[in-house]
N, C-alpha and C positions, 0 to 999 in steps of 0.2 A: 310479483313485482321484482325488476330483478335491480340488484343495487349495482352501484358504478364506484370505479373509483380513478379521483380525478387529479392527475400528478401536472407538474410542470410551471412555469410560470405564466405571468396574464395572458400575454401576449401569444404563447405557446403552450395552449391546453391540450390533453389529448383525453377521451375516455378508453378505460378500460373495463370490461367485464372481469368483477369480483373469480368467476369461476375460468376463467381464460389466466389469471395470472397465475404462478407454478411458483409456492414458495420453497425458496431455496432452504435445502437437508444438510447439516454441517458435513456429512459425507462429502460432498462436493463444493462446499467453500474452502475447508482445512485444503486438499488439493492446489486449487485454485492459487490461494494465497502462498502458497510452498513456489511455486511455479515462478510468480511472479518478485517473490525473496531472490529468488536462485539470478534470474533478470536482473536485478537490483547488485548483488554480492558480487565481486567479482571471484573470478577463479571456481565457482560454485555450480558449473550446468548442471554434472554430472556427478555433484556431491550427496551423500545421503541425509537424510533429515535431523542427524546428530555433529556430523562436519559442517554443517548449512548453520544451525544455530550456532557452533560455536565461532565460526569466520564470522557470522555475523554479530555477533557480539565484539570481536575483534574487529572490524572492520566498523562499526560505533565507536568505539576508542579511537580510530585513530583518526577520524572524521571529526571528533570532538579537539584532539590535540589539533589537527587543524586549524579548525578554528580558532581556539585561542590562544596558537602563532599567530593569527593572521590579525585576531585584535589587537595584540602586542605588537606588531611592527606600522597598525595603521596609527595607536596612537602616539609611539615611537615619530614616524613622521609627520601626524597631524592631519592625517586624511580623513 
């Protein structure tokens, strides 16, 4: 008997066989998600994974001080 496995919402079901899906190896998500930082960070395509985290932690700061300029001047005006 083979089992299914069945994703998606009502409307948009799909089956899948148990032994056809290929569960992802953190070998290749760590990657993946590096790839996609770099996309995200600026100045970072071709940064190493030690420059990549620290710009990206820099670049969280200053995302964060944005924001809360941009709270202060909306309730400065009242937007």
């Amino acid at each position: 008997m083979r089992r299914v496995y069945v994703c998606g919402k009502r409307m948009n079901r799909r089956v899948v066989h148990l032994r056809e899906r290929r569960p992802s190896s953190a070998s290749n998500i760590v990657p993946k998600k590096l790839m996609k930082l770099r996309k995200i960070v600026p100045e970072c395509e071709e940064a190493d994974v030690d420059l990549l985290i620290r710009r990206t932690a820099e670049y969280i700061a200053l995302l964060e001080l944005q924001v809360g300029v941009l709270k202060g001047l909306s309730s400065l005006y009242g937007v």
